[in-house]
C-alpha positions as CSV (number, residue, x, y, z in Angstrom):
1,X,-15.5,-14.8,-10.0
2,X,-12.5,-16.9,-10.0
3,X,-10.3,-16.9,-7.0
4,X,-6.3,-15.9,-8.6
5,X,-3.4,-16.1,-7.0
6,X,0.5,-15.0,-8.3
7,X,4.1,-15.1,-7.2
8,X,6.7,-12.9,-9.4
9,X,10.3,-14.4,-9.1
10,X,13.8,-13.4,-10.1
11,X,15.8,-16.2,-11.1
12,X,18.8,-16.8,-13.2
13,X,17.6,-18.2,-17.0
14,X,18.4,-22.5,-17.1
15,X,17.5,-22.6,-21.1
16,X,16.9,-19.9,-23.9
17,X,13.2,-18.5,-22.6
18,X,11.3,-16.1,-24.8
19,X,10.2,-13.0,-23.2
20,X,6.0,-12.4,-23.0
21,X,6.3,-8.6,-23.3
22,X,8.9,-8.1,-26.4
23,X,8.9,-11.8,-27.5
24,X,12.9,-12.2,-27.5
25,X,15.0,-14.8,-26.6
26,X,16.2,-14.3,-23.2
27,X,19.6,-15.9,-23.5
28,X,21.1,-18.7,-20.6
29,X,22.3,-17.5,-17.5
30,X,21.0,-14.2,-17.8
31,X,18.2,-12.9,-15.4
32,X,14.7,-13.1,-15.8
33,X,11.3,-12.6,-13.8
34,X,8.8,-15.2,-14.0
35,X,5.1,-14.3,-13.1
36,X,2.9,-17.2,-11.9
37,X,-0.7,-17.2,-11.9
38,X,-2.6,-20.1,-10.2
39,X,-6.2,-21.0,-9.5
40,X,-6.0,-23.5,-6.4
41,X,-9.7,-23.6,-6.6
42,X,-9.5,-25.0,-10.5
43,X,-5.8,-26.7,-10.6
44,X,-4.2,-24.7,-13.1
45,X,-0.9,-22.7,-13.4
46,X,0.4,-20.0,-16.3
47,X,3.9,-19.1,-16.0
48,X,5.0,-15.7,-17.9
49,X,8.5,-14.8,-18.8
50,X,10.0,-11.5,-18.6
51,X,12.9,-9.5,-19.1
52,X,13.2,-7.3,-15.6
53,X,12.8,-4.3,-17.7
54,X,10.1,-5.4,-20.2
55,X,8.5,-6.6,-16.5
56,X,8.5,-2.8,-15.7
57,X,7.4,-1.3,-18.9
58,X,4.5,-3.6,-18.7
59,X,3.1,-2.5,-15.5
60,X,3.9,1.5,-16.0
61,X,1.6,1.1,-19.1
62,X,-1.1,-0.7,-17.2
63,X,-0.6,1.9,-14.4
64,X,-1.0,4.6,-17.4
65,X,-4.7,3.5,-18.0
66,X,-5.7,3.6,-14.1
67,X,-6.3,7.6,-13.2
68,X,-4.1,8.2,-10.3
69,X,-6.2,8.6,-6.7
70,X,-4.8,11.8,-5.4
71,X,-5.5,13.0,-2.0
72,X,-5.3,16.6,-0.7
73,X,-5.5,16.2,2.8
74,X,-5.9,13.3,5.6
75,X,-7.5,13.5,8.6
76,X,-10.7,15.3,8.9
77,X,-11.5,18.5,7.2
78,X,-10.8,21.9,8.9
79,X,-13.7,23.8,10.6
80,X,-15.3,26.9,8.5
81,X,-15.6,29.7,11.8
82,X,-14.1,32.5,12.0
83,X,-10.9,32.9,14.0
84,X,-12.2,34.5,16.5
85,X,-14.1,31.7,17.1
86,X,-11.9,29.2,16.6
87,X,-9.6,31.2,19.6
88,X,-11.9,30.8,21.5
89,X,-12.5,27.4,21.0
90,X,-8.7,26.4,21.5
91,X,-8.7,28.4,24.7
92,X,-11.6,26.8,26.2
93,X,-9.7,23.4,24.9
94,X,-7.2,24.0,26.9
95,X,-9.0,24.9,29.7
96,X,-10.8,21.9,30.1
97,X,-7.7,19.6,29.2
98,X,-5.8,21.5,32.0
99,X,-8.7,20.6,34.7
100,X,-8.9,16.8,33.8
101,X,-5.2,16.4,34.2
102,X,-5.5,18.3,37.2
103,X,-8.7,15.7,38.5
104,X,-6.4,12.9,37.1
105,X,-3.5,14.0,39.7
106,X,-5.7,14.3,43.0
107,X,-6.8,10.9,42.7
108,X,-6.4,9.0,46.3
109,X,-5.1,5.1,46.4
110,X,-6.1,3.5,48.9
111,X,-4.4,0.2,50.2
112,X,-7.7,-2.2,51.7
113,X,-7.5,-5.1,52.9
């Protein structure tokens, strides 16, 4: 496995570049996004010029072939008991929060020395 690295860029275009994604000429002085690829582990460097918009294209149809992770809920999944039950539970929740903030408050400081 080969160990990648890349850094995408805007920049203003110094000379006539041709675009990767639609192979036009990006004209002088107009903007353009250059993708570098390197390998530090290998020494070499690919460079890939792109219109900002052909950039963008490319990636929404690389995003089209990867099925999109959806997620119906976070957190851990609701309890299946009957709401009676689950009442009670809350009740006896609140109970025993409300006694160990109440043990919490009688603590005593003492000062020693």
């Amino acid at each position: 496995m080969s160990y990648k690295k890349f850094k995408i860029e805007y920049r203003w275009a110094e000379q006539k570049i041709i675009c990767k994604h639609c192979d036009s000429v990006i004209p002088m002085g107009k903007p353009v996004l250059t993708r570098h690829v390197y390998n530090p582990k290998q020494k070499w460097t690919l460079r890939f010029n792109y219109h900002p918009e052909c950039f963008t294209n490319e990636q929404l149809f690389y995003l089209g072939d990867i099925p999109k992770p959806i997620r119906m809920h976070r957190g851990r999944p609701a309890l299946t008991i009957s709401v009676e039950d689950r009442l009670d539970r809350r009740r006896e929740q609140k109970r025993r929060s409300y006694h160990l903030t109440k043990k919490k408050k009688c603590v005593i400081i003492t000062r020693e020395g």
